[in-house]
Backbone as a chain_set.jsonl record, in Angstrom:
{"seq": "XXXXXXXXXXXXXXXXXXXXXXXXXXXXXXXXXXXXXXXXXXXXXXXXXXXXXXXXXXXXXXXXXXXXXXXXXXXXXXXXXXXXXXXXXXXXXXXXXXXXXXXXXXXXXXXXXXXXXXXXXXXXXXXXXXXXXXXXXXXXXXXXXXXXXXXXXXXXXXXXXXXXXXXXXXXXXXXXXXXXXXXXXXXXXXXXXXXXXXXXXXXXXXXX", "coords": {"N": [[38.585, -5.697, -11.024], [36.431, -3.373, -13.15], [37.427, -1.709, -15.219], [36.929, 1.551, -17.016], [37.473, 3.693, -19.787], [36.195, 6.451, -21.322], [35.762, 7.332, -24.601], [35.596, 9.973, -26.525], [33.7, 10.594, -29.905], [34.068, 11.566, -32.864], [31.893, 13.485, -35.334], [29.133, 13.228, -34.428], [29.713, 12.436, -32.383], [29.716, 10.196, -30.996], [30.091, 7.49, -27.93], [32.887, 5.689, -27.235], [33.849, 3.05, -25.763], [36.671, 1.897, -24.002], [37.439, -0.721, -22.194], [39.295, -2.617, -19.636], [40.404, -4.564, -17.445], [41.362, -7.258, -15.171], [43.406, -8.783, -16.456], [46.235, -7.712, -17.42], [47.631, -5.822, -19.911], [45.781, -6.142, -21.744], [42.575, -5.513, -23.356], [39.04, -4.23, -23.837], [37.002, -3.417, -26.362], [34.247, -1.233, -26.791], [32.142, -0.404, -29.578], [33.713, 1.242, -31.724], [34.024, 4.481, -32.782], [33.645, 7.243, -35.175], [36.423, 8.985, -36.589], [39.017, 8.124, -34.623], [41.505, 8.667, -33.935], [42.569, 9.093, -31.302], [41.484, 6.955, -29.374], [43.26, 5.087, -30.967], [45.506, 6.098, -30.331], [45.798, 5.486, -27.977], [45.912, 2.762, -27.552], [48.0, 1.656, -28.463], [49.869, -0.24, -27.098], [48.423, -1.777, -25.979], [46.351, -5.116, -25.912], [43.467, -6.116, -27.648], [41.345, -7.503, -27.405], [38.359, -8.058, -28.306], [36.035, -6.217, -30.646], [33.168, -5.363, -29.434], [30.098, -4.341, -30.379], [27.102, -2.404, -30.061], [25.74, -2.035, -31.811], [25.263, -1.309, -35.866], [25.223, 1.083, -36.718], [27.272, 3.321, -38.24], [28.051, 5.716, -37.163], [28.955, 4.306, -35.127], [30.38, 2.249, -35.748], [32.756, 3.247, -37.435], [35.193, 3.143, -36.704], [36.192, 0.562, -36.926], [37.267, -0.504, -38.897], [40.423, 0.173, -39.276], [41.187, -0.507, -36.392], [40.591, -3.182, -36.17], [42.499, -3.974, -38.187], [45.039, -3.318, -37.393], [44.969, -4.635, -35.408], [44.519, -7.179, -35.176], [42.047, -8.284, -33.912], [38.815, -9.441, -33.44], [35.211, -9.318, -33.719], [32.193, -8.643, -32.613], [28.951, -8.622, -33.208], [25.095, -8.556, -33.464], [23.135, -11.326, -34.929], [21.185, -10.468, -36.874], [22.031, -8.359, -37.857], [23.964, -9.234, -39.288], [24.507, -8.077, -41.966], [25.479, -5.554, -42.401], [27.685, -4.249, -41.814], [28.964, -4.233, -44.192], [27.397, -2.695, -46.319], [27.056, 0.483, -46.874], [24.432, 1.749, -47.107], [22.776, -0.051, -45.308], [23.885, 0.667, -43.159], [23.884, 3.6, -42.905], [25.737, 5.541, -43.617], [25.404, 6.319, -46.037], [23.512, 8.368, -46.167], [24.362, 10.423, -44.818], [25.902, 11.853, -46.329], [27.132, 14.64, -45.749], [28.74, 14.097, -43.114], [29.848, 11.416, -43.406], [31.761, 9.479, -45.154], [30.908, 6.803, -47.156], [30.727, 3.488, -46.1], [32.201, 0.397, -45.188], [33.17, -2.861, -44.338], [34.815, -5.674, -43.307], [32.284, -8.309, -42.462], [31.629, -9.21, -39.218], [33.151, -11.135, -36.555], [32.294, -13.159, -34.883], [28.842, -13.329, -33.669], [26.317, -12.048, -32.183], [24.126, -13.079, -28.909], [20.888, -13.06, -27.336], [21.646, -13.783, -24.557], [23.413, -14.445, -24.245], [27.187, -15.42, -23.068], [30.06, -13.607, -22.911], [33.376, -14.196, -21.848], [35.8, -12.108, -21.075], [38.75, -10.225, -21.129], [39.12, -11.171, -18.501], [36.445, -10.599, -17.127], [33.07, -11.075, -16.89], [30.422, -10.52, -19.742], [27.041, -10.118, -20.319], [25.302, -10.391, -23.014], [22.342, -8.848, -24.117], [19.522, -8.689, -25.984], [18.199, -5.804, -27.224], [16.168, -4.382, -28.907], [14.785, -1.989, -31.428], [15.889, 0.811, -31.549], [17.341, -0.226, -33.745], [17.139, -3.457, -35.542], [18.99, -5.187, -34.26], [20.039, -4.253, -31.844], [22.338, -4.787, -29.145], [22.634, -4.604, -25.769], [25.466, -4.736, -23.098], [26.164, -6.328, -20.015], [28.06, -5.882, -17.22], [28.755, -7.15, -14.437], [27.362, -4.286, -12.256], [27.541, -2.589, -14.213], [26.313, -1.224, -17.672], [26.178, -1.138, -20.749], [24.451, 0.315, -22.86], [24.391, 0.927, -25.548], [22.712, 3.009, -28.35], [20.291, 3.134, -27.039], [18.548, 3.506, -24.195], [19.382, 6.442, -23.123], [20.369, 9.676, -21.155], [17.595, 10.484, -19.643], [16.511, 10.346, -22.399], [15.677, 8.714, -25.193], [16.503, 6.248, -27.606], [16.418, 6.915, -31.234], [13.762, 5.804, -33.477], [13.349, 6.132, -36.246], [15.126, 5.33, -38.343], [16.071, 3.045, -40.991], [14.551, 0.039, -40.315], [14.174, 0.319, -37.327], [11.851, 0.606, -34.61], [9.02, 1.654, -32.811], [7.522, 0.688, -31.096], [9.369, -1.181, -30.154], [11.459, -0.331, -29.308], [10.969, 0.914, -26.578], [9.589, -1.796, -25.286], [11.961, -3.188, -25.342], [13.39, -1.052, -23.214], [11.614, -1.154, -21.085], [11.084, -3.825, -20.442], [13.032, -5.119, -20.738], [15.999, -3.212, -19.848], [14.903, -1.746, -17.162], [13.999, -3.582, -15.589], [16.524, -4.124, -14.258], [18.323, -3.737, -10.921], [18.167, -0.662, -9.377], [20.541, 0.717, -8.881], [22.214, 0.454, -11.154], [24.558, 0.847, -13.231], [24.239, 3.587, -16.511], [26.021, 3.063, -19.314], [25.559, 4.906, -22.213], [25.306, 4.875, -25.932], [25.694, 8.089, -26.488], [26.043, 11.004, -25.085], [26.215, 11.31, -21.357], [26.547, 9.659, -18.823], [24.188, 7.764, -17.0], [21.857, 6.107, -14.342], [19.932, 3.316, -13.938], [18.033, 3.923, -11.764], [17.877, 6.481, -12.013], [16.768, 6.572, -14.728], [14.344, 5.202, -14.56], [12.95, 7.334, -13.335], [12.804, 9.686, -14.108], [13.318, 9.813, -16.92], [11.422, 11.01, -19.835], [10.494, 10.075, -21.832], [9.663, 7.414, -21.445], [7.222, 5.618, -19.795]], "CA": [[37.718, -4.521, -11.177], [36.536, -3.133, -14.342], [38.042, -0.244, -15.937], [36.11, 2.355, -18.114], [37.609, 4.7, -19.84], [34.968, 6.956, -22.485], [36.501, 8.282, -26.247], [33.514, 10.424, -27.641], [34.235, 10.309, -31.216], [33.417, 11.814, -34.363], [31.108, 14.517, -35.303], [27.9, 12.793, -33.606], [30.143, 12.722, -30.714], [29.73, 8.502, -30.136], [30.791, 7.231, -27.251], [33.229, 4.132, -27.606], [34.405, 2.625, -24.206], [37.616, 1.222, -23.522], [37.346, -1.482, -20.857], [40.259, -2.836, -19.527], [39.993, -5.446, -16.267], [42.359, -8.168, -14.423], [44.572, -9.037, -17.152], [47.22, -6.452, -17.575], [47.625, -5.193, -21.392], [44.141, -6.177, -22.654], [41.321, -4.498, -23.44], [38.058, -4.58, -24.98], [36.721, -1.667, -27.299], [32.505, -1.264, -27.461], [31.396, 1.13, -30.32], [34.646, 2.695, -31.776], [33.082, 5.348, -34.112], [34.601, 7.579, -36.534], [37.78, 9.827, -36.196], [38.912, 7.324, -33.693], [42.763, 8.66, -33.48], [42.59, 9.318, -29.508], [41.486, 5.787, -29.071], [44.435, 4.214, -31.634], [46.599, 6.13, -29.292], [45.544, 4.786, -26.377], [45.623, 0.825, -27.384], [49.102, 0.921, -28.839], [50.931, -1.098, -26.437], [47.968, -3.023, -25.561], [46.043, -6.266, -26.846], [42.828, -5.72, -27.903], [41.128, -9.153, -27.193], [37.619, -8.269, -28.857], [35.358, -5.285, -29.954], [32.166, -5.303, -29.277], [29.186, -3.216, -30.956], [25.571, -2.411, -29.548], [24.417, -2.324, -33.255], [26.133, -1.341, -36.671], [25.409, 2.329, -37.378], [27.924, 4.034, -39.152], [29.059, 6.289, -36.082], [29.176, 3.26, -34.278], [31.499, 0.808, -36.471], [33.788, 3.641, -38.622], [36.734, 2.545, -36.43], [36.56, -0.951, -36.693], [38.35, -1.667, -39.838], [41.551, 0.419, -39.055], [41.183, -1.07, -35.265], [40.593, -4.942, -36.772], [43.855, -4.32, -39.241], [46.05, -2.919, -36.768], [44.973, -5.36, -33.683], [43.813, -8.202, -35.316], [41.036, -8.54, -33.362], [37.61, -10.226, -33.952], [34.337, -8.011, -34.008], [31.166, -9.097, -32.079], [27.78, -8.099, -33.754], [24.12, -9.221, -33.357], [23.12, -11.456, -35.946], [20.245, -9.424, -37.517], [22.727, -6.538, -38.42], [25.05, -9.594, -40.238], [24.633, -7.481, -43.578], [25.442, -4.364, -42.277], [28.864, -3.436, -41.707], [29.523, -4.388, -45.403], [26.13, -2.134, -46.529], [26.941, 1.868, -46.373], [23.228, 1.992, -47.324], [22.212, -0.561, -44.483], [24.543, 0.799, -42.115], [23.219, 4.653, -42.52], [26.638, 6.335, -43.975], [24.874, 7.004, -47.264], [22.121, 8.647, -45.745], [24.791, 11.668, -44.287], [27.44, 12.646, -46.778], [28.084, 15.318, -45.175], [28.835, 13.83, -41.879], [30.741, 10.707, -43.372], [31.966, 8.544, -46.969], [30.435, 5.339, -47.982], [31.248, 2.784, -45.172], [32.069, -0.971, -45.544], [33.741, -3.09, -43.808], [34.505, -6.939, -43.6], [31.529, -9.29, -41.445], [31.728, -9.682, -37.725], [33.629, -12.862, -37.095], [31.372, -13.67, -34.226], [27.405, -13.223, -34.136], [25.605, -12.06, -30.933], [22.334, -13.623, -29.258], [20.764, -12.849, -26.136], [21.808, -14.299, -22.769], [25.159, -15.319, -24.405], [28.14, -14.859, -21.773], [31.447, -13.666, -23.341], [34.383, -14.068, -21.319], [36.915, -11.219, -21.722], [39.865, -9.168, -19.899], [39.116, -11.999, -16.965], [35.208, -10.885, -16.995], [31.796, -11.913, -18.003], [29.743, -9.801, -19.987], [25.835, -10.759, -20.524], [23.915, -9.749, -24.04], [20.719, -8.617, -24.202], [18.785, -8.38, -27.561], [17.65, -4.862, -26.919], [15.459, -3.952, -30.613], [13.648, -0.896, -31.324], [16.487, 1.734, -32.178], [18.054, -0.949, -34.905], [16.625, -4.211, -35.171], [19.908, -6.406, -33.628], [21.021, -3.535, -30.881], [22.454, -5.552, -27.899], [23.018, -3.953, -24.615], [25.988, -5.358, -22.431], [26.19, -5.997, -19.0], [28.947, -6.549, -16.432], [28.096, -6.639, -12.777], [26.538, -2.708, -12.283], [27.587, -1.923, -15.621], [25.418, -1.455, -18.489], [26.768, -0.236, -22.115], [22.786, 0.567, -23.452], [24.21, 1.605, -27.366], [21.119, 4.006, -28.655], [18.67, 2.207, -26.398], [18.577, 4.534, -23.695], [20.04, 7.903, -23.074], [20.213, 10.339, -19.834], [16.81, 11.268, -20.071], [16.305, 10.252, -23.589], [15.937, 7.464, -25.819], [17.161, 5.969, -29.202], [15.349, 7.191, -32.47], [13.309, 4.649, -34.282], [13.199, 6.53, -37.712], [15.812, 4.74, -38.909], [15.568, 1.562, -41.321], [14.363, -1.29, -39.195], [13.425, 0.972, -35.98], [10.366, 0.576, -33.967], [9.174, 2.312, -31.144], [6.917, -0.769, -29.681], [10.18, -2.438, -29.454], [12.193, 0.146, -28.025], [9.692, 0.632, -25.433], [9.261, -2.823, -25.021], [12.961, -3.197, -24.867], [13.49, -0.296, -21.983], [10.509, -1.227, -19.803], [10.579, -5.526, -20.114], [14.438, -5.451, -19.822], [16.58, -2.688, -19.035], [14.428, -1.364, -16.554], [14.298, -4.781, -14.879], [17.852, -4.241, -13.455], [18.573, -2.767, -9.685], [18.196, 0.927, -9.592], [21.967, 1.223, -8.749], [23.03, -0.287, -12.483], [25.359, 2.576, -13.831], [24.153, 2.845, -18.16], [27.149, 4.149, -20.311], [24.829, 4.983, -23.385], [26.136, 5.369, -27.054], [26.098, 9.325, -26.832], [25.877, 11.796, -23.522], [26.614, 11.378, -20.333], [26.326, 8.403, -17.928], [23.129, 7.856, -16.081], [21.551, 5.134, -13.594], [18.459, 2.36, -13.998], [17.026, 4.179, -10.969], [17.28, 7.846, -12.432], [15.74, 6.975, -15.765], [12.802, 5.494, -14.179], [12.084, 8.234, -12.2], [12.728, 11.326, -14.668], [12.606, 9.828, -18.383], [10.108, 11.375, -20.212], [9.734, 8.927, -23.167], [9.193, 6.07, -21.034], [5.866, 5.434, -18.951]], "C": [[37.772, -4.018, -12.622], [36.6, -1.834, -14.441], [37.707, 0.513, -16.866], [36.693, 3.435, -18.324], [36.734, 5.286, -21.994], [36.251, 7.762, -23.636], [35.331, 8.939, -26.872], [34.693, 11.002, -28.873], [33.45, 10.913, -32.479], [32.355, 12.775, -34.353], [29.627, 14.295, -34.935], [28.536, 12.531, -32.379], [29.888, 11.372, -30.214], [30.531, 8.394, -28.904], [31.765, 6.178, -27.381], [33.811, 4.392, -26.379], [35.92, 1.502, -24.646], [37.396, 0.106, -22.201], [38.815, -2.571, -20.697], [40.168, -3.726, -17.789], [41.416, -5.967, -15.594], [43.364, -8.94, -14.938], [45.466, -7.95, -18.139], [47.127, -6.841, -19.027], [46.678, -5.927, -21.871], [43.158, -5.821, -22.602], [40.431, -5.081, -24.723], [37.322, -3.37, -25.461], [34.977, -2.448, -27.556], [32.349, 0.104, -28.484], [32.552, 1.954, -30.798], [34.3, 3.351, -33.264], [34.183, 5.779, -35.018], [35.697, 8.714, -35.502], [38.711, 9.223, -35.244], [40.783, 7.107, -33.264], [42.834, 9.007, -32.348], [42.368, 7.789, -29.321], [42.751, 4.811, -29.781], [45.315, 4.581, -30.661], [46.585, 5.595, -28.076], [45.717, 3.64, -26.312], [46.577, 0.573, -28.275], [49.675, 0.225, -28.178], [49.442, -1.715, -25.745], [46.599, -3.739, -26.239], [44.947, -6.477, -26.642], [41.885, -7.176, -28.418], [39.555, -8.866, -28.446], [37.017, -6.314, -29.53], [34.05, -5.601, -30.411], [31.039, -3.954, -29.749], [27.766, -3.566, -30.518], [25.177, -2.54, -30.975], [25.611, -1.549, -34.269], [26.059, -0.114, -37.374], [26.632, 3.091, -37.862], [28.934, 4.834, -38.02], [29.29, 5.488, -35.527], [30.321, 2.137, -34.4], [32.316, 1.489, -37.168], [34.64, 3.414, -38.062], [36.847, 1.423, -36.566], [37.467, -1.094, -37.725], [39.652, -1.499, -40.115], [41.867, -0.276, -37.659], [41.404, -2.811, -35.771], [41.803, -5.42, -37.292], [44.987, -4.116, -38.178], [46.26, -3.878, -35.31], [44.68, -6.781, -34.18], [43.024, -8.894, -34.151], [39.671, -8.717, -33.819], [36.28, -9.534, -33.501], [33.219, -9.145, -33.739], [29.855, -8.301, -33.051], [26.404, -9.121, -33.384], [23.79, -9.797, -34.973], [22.029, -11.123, -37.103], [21.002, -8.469, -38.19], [24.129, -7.739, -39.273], [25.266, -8.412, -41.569], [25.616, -5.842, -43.171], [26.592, -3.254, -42.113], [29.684, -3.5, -43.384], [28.553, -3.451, -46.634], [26.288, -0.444, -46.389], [25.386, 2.076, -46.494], [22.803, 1.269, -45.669], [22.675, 0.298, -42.979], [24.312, 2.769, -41.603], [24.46, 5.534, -43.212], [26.901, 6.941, -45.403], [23.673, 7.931, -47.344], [22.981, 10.464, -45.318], [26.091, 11.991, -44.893], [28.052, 13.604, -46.354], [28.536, 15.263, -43.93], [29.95, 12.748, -42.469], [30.515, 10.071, -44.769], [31.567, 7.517, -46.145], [31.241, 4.814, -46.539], [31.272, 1.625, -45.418], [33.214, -1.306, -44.806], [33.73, -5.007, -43.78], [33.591, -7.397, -42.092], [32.474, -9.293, -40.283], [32.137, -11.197, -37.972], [32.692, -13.645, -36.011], [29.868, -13.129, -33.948], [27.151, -13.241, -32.208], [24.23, -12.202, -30.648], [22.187, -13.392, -27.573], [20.832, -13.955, -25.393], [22.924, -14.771, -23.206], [25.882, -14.182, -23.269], [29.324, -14.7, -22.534], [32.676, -13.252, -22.006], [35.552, -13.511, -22.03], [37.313, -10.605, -20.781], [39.421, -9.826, -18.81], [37.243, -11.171, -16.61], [34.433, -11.463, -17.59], [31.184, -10.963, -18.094], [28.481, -10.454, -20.749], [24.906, -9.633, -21.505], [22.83, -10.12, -23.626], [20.633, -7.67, -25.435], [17.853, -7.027, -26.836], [16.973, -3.785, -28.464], [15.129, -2.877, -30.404], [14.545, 0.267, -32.068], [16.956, 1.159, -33.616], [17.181, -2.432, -34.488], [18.058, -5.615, -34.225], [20.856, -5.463, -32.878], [20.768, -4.676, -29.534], [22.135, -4.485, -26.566], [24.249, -5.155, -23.743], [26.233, -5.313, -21.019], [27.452, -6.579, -17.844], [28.745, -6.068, -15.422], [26.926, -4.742, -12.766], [26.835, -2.084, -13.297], [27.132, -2.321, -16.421], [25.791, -0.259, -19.803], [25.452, -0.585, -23.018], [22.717, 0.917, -25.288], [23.111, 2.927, -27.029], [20.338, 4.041, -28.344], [18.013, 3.436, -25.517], [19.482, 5.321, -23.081], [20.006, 8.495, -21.587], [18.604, 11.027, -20.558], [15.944, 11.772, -21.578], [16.282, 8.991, -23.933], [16.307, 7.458, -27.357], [16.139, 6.34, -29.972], [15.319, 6.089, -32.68], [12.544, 5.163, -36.012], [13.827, 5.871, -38.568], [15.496, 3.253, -39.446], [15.321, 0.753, -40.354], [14.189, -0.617, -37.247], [12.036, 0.821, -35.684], [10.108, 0.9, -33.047], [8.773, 1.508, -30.259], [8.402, -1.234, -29.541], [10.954, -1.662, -28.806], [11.661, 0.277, -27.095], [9.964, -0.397, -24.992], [11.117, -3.258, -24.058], [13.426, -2.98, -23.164], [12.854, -1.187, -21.14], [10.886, -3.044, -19.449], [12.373, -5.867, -19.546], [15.305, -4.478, -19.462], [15.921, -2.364, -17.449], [14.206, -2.88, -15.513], [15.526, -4.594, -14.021], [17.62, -3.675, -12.47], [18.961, -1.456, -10.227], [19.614, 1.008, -9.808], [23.227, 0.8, -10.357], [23.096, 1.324, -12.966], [24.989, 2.27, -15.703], [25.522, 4.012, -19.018], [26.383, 4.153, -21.698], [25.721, 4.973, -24.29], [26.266, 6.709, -27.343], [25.726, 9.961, -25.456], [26.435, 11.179, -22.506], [25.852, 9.83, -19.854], [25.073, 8.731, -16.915], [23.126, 6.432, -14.956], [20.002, 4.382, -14.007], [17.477, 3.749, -13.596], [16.869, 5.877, -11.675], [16.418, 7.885, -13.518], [14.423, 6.861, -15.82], [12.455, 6.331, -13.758], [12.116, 9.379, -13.068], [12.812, 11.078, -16.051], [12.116, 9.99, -18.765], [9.762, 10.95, -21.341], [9.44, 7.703, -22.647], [8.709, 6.188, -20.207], [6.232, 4.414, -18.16]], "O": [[38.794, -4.12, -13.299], [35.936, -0.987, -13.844], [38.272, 0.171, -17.905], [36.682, 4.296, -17.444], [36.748, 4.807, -23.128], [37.231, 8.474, -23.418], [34.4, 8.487, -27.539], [35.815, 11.507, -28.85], [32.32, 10.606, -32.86], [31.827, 12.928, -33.252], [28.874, 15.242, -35.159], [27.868, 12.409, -31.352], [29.819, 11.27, -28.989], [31.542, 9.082, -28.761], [31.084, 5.32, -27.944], [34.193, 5.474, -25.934], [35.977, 0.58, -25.46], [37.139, 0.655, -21.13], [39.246, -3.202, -21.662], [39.67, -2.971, -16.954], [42.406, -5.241, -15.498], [44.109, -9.648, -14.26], [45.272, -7.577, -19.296], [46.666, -7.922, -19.394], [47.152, -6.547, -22.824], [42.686, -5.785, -21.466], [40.621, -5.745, -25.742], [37.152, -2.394, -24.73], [34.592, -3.483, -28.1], [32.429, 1.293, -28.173], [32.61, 3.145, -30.49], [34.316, 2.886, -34.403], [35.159, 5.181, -35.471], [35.717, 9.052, -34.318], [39.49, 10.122, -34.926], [41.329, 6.164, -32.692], [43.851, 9.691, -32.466], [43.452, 7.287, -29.024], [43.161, 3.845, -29.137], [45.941, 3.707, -30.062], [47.53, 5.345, -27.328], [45.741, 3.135, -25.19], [46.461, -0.433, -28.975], [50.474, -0.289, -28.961], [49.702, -2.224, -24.655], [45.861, -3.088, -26.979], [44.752, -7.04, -25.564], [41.83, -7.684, -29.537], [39.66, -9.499, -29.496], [37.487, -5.314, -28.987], [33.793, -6.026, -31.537], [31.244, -2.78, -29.443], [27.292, -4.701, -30.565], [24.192, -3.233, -31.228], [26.684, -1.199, -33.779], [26.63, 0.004, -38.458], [26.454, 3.992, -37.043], [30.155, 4.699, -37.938], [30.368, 5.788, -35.014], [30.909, 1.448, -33.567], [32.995, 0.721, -37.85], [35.547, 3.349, -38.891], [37.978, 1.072, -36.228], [38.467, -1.784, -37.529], [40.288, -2.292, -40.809], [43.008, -0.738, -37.683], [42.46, -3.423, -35.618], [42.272, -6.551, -37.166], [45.906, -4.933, -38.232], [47.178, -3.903, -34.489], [44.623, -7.599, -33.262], [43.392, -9.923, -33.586], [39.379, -7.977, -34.759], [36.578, -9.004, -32.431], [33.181, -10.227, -34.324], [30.174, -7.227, -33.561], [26.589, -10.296, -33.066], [24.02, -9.143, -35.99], [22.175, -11.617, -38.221], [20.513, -7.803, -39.102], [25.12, -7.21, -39.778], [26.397, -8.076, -41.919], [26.36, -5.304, -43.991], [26.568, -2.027, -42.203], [30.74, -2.932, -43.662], [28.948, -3.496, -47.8], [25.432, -0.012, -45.616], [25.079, 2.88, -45.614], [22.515, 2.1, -44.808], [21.96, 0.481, -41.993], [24.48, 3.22, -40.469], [23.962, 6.638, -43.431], [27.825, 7.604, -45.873], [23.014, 8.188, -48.351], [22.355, 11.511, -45.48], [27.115, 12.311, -44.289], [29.278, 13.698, -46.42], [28.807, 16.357, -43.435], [31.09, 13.038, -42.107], [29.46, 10.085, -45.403], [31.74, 7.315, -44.943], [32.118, 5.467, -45.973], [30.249, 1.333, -46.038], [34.119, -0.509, -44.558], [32.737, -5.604, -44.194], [33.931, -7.055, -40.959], [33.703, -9.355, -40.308], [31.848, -12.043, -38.817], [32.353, -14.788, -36.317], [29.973, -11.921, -34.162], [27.561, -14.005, -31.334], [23.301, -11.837, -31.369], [23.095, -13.509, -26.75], [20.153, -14.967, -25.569], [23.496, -15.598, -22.497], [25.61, -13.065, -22.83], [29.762, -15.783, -22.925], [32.732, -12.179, -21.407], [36.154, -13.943, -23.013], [36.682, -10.346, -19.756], [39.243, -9.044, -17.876], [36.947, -11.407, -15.438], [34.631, -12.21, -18.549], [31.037, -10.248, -17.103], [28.698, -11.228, -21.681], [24.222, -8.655, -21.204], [22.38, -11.115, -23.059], [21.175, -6.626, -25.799], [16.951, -7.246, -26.028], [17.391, -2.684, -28.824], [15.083, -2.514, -29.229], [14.085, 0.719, -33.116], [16.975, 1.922, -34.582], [16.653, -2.572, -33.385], [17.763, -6.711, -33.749], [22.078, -5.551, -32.995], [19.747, -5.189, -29.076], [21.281, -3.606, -26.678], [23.953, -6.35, -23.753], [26.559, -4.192, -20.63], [27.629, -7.794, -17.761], [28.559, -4.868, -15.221], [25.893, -4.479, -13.38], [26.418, -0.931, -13.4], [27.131, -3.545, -16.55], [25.709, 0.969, -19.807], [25.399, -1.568, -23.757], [21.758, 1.082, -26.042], [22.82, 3.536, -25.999], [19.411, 4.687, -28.831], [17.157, 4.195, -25.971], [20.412, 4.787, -22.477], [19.572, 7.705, -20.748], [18.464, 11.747, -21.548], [15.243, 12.738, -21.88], [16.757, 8.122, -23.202], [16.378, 8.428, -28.112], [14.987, 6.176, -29.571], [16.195, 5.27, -32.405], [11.6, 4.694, -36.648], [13.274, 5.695, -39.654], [14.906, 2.402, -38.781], [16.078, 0.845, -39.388], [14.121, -1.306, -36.229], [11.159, 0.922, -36.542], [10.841, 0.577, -32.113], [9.185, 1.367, -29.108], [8.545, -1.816, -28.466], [11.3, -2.048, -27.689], [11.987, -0.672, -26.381], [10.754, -0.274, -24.056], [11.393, -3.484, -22.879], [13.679, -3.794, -22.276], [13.519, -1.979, -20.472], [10.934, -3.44, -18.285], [12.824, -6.471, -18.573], [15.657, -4.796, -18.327], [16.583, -2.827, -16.52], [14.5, -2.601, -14.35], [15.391, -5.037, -12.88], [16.683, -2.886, -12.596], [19.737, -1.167, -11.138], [19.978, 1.373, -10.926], [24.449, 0.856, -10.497], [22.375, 2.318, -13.055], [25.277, 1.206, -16.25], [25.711, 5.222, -19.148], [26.699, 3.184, -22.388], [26.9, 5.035, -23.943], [26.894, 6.926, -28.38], [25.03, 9.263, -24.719], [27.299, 10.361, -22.825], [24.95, 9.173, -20.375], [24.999, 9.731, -16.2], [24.158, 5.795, -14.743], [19.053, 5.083, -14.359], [16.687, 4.395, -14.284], [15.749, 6.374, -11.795], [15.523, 8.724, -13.627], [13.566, 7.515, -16.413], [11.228, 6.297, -13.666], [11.302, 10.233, -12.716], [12.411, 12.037, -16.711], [11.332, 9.059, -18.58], [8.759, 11.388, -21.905], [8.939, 6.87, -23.401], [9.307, 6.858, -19.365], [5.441, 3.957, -17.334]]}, "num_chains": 1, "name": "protein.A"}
């Protein structure tokens, strides 16, 4: 059984997930943002197999490179956003000085592509190229769980102001594939609260 536990992080309040499964002391980290000492405390005594990122914004990746040094662990990314964790410009953390310094960080050691299966903590988790908020945001899925990044929200969706955003594709995204899943798929977004497939169809008001 898979194990979720939420760290909201940093002064945009990210979510980063802990997931933790069927092999005692390992865990896998999606999204660990900035300020990200509640989560270091939490994954000292255990072994920190991958982490995984919906896309490479700035709140999204400022823990990785104290998390990477301290765990040596290997950093998933889509490969559209290669440039980007090494890019404070690409990555958005020159855009909000007063929110956060210059960001850089060394390349993802592995590159994500849709319908790849990564086996981790004794599951399988299934990308999906989910564009529109960033152009190389994934979404991940394990059985009824669905970690959506910026894609969609409770009742909201990801901005597409940002470099390389588009709204046809978030749209396109939502409607052609999240929204495809059984109502009962639980989405842990990248900020707010936890929703369901079936609630966002029915009460989202950016998606038709």
């Amino acid at each position: 059984m898979l194990k979720i536990e939420t760290f909201n992080l940093g002064p945009l309040q990210t979510n980063a997930y802990l997931l933790t499964g069927s092999e005692e002391g390992k865990a896998v980290i999606i999204d660990p943002g900035m300020n990200p000492g509640p989560l270091l405390k939490r994954i000292a005594n255990l072994e920190i197999e991958a982490i995984l990122l919906t896309h490479a914004h700035f709140d999204h990746m400022a823990g990785v490179e104290e998390i990477r040094k301290l765990k040596g662990c290997p950093v998933y990314l889509h490969d559209l956003e290669r440039d980007w964790l090494g890019s404070p410009k690409l990555n958005g953390s020159l855009m909000w000085p007063q929110v956060s310094p210059p960001l850089s960080t060394d390349p993802a050691e592995y590159d994500l592509a849709a319908g790849q299966k990564l086996n981790l903590i004794g599951h399988t988790f299934t990308v999906y190229h989910t564009p529109g908020h960033s152009p190389g945001s994934v979404s991940f899925l394990n059985g009824n769980h669905l970690f959506s990044g910026d894609v969609l929200f409770r009742m909201g969706v990801g901005r597409t102001d940002l470099p390389g955003g588009r709204e046809r594709d978030l749209l396109d995204s939502i409607q052609n594939t999240l929204y495809k899943f059984p109502d009962d798929v639980i989405v842990y977004p990248g900020h707010g609260p936890r929703t369901t497939i079936g609630f966002e169809k029915q009460q989202n008001p950016y998606v038709n």
